[in-house]
C-alpha positions in Angstrom: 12.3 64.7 2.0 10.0 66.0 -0.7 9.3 63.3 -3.5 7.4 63.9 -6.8 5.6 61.6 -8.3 5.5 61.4 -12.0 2.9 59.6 -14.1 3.5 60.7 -17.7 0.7 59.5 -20.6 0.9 60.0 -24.3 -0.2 63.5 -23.9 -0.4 64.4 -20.1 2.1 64.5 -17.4 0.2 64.0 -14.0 2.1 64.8 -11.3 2.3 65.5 -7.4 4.9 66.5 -4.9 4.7 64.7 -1.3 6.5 65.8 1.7 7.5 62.2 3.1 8.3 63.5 6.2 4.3 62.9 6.5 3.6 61.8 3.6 1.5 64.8 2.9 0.8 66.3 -0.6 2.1 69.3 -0.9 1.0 70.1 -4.7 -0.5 68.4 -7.3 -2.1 68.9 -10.9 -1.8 67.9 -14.4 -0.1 69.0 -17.6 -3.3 68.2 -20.4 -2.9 68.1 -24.2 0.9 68.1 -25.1 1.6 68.9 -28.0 -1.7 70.1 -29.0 -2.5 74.1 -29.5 -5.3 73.7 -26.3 -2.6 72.8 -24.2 -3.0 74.0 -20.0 -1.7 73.2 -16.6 -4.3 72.2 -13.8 -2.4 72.9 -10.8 -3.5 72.9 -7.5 -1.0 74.6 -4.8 -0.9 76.9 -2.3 -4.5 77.9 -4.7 -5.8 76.3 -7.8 -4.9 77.8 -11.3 -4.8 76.7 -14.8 -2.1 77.5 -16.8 -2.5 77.9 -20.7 0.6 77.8 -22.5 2.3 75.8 -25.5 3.6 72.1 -24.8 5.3 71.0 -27.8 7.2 67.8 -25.9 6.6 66.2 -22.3 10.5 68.2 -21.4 8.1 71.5 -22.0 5.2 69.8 -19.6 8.1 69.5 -17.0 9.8 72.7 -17.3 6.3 73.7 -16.8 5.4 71.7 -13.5 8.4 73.5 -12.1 8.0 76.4 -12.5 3.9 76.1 -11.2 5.8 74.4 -7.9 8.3 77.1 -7.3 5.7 80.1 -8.4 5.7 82.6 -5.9 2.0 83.0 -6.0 0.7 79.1 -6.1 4.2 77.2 -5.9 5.0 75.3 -2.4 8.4 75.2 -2.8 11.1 78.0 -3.0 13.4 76.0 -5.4 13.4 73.2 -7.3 16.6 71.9 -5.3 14.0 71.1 -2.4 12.7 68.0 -4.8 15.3 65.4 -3.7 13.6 62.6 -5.8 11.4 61.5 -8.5 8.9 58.5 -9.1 8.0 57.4 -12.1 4.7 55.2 -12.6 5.5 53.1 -15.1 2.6 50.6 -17.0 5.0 47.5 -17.6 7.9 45.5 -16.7 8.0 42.6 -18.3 10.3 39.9 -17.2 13.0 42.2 -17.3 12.2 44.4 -14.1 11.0 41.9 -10.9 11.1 45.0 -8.9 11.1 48.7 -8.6 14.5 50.0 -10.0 16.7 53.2 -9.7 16.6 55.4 -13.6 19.9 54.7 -15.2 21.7 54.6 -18.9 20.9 50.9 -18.7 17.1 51.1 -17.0 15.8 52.9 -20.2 17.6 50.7 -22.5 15.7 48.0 -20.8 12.4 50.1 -20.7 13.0 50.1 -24.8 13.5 46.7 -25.1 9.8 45.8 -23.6 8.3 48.6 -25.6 6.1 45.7 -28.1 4.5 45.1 -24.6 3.0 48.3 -23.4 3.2 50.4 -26.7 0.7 52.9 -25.5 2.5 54.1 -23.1 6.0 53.4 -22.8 7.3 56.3 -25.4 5.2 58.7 -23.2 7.3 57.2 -19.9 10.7 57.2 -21.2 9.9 61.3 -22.4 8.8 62.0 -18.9 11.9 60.3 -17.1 14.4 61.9 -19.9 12.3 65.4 -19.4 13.1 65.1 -15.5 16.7 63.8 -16.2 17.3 67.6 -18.5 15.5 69.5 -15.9 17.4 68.1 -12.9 19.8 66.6 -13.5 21.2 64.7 -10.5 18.4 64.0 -8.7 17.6 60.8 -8.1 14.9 59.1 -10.2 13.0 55.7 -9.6 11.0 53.8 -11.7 7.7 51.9 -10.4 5.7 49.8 -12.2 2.1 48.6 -12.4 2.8 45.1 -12.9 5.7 44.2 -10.3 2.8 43.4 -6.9 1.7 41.0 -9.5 4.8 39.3 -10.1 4.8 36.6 -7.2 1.3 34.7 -9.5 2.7 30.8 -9.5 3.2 29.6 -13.4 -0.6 28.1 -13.1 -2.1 31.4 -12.8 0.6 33.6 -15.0 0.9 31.6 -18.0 -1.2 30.5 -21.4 -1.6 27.5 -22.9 0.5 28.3 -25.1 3.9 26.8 -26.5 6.1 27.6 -24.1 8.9 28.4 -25.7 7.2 31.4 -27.9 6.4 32.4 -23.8 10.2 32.6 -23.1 11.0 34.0 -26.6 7.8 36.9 -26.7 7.3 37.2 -22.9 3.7 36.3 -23.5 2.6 35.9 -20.0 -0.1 37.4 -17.8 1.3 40.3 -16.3 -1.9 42.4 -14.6 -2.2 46.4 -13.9 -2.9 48.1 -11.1 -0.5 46.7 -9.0 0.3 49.6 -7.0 -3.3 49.7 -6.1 -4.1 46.4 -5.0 0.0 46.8 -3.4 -1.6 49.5 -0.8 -5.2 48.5 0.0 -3.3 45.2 0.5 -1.3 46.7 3.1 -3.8 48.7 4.5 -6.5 45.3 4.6 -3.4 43.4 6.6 -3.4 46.0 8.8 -7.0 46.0 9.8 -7.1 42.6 10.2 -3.7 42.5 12.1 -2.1 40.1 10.3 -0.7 39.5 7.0 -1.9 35.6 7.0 -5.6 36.1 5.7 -7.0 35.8 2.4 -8.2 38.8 0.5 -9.7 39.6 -3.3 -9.6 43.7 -3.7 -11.8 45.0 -6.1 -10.0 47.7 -7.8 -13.2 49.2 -10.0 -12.7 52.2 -12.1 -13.3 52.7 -16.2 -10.1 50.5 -15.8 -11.0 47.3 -13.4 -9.2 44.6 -12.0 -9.3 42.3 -9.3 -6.8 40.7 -7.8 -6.3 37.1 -5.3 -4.1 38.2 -2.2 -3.3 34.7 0.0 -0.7 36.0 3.0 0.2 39.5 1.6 1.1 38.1 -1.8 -1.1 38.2 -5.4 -2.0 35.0 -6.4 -3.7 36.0 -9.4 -5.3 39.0 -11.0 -7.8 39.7 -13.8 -5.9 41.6 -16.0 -3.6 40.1 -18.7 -0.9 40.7 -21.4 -2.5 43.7 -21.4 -5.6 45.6 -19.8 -7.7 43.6 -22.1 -8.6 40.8 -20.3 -10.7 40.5 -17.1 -13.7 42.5 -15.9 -16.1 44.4 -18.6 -14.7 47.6 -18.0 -15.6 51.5 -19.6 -14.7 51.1 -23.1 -13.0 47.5 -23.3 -14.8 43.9 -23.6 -13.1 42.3 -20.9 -13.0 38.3 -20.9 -13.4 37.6 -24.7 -12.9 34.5 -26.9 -10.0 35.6 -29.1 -11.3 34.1 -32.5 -13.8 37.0 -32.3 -11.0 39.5 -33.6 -10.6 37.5 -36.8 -14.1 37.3 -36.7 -14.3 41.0 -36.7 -11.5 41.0 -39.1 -13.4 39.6 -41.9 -16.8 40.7 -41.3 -16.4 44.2 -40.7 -13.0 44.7 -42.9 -10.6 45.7 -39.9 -7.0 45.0 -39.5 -6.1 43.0 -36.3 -5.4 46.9 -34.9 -8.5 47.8 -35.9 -10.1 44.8 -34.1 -8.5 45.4 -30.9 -8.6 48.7 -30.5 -12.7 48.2 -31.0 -12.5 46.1 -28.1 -10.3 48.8 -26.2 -11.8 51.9 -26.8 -15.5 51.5 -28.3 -16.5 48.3 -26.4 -17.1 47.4 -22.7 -20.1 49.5 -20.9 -19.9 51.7 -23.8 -20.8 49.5 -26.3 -23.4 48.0 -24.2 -25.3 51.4 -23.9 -23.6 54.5 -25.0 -22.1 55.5 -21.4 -18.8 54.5 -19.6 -19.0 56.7 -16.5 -21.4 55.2 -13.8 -23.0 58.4 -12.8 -24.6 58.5 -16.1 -25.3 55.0 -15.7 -27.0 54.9 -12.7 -29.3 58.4 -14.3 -30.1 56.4 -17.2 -31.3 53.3 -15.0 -33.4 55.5 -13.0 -35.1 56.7 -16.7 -35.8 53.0 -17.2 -32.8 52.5 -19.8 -32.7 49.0 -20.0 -29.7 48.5 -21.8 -27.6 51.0 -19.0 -29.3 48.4 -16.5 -27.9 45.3 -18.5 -24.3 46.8 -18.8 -24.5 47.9 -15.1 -25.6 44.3 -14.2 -22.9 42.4 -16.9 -20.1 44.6 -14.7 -21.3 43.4 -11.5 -22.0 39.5 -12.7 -17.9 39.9 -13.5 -16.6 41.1 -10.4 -19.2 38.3 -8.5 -17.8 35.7 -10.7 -14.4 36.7 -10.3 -14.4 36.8 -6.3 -16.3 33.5 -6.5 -13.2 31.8 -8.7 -10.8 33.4 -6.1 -12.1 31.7 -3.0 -12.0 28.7 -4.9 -8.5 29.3 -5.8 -7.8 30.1 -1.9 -10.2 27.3 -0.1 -11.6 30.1 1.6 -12.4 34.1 2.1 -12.0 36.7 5.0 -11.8 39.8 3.3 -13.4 41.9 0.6 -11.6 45.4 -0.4 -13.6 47.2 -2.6 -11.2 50.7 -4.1 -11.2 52.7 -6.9 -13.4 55.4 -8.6 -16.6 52.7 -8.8 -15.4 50.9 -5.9 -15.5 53.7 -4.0 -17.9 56.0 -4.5 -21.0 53.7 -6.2 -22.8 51.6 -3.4 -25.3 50.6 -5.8 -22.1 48.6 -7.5 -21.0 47.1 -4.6 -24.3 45.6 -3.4 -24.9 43.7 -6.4 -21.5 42.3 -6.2 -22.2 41.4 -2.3 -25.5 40.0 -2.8 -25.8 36.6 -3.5 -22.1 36.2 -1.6 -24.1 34.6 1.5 -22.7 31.0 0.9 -19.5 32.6 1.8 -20.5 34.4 4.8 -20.5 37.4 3.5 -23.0 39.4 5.1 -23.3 43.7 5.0 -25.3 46.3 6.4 -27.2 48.6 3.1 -27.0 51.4 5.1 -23.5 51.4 5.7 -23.0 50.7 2.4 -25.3 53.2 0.8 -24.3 55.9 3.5 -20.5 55.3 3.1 -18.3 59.0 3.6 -15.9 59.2 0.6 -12.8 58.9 1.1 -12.7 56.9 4.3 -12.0 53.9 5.1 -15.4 52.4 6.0 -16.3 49.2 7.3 -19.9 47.7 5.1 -19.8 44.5 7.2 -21.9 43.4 10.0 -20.3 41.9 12.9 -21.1 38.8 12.4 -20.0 38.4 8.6 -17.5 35.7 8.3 -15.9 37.9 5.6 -14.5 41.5 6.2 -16.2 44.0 3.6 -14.3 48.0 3.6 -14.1 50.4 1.2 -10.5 51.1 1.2 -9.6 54.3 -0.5 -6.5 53.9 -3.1 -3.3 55.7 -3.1 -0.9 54.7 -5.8 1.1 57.8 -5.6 2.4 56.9 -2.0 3.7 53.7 -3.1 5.4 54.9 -5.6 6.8 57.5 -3.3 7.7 55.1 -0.6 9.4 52.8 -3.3 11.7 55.9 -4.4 12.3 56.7 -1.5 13.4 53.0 -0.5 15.6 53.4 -3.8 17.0 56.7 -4.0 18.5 56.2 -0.5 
């Protein structure tokens, strides 16, 4: 059964096509700047090619992505009757969706209705699902969302102190992101430790971050909010932020309440700290003796520390760290400023191990004698949502 996996932005359309049989990726790529005159196709096949051509709509970008996967030359598949289903990543659910749910008349009604709570990105979704729907119509499609793992938080941890019944009315809750993410390094954590009774904070640490508080295979909590917003200092936004600063921002620098938050999306965070978002210029800049690239590095990593220490509160106890992601991954000086200092937990890790780690393995940072499990746990969001349609289309 081949599955493609659909993860359509407000001007890209990432895709990839898995063979489920072993869950192997057969194709995968992106279609960049919809709409715009620069548009291309990254694909990467049976060989890797870009494609320039016109993209006026996301039904263009997916006309497109078929025709790359059927191409004689770099395709992998001989027609496109050989995709038997399609996932959708989708950013929100709201209270309306408690689970993954098979694309129907009624599904994108409901996507519509929770559009005030993921406007970013829910236009771009519903144009990728109805530019599948045109293109094939009949195959099954499923929609998968970000927020759903994070569903099972108790009211303490989900709600604000707010009035509750603008919470009922608005859905004003804390919903988190990345759920697919911490969904799979959850799985795979319960698998190394042979159990799914164990407590567990994974560290999912890109230019997006979030953490989130696993007790017995379910989240707990997360850091995340309404929105991506809240939480970790992150690329480009603030993070954890008291919330009279926009009005404060509002009348001292003359923006709107849009203005105000999109300054503390895009133009805050480690970029506003020092001018760089990625940690590989970071890092460079710290070895140049940029001080302010050391603070931002060092504000990051006080976050996550803080945030794993409130979550062994929350769970009387730790025994595993899972640390995934682009940062998580693949910057070691990251995760041992998080880990030190952790001792009173009994967390305990080997620097070699850590600095020395192979990318894209799951590799084990503890010592033997750590109380607390420390890996690097490599993410895969585009299985779960392939697994999930898979679970649904059937």
């Amino acid at each position: 059964m081949n599955v493609l996996v659909i993860n359509a932005g407000s001007s890209s359309l990432k895709y990839q096509l898995i063979d489920m049989d072993d869950e192997s990726v057969l194709a995968k790529g992106v279609a960049d700047r919809i709409g715009a005159k620069e548009a291309f196709l990254k694909h990467s096949g049976k060989k890797d090619v870009v494609i320039t051509k016109l993209m006026p709509t996301h039904n263009d970008a997916v006309k497109l992505v078929l025709e790359a996967l059927v191409n004689p030359e770099y395709g992998v598949i001989k027609n496109v009757s050989e995709i038997n289903a399609i996932g959708h990543r989708i950013v929100g659910s709201g209270e309306v969706f408690p689970d993954s749910a098979l694309v129907t008349d009624a599904t994108i009604r409901k996507l519509r209705k929770i559009r005030d709570l993921c406007p970013l990105h829910m236009d771009a979704h519903i144009m990728g699902i109805k530019g599948c729907l045109k293109a094939m119509p009949g195959v099954p499609n499923v929609v998968v969302f970000d927020t759903t793992f994070h569903n099972t938080m108790p009211d303490v941890a989900k709600l604000y102190a707010i009035p509750l019944n603008d919470y009922k009315k608005y859905q004003i809750r804390r919903y988190g992101a990345h759920g697919t993410s911490h969904r799979y390094v959850s799985e795979v954590a319960a698998k190394i430790m042979g159990k799914k009774s164990f407590k567990l904070v994974v560290c999912h640490l890109g230019n997006g971050a979030s953490l989130s508080c696993v007790k017995d295979g379910k989240c707990i909590d997360t850091s995340m909010g309404l929105t991506p917003l809240e939480g970790l200092v992150m690329g480009t936004r603030s993070g954890d932020i008291d919330a009279s600063v926009v009005e404060y921002l509002c009348n001292k620098k003359g923006y709107d309440v849009h203005e105000a938050v999109t300054y503390l999306n895009k133009s805050s965070g480690l970029k506003g700290l020092c001018g760089y978002s990625d940690f590989r210029d970071l890092i460079a800049q710290i070895e140049k003796g940029n001080k302010n690239a050391k603070l931002a590095v060092d504000m990051f990593c006080y976050r996550v520390k803080k945030y794993i220490g409130a979550y062994s509160a929350v769970m009387n106890g730790l025994d595993f760290i899972a640390f995934t992601a682009g940062i998580g991954e693949h910057t070691p000086e990251v995760r041992e400023k998080v880990l030190t200092g952790l001792d009173y937990l009994g967390v305990k890790f080997d620097k070699e191990l850590n600095k020395n780690a192979k990318n894209g393995e799951i590799v084990k940072i503890s010592t033997d004698d750590s109380s607390v499990k420390v890996y690097i746990i490599p993410t895969n969001e585009e299985i779960v949502i392939a697994r999930e349609t898979v679970r649904l289309s059937k």
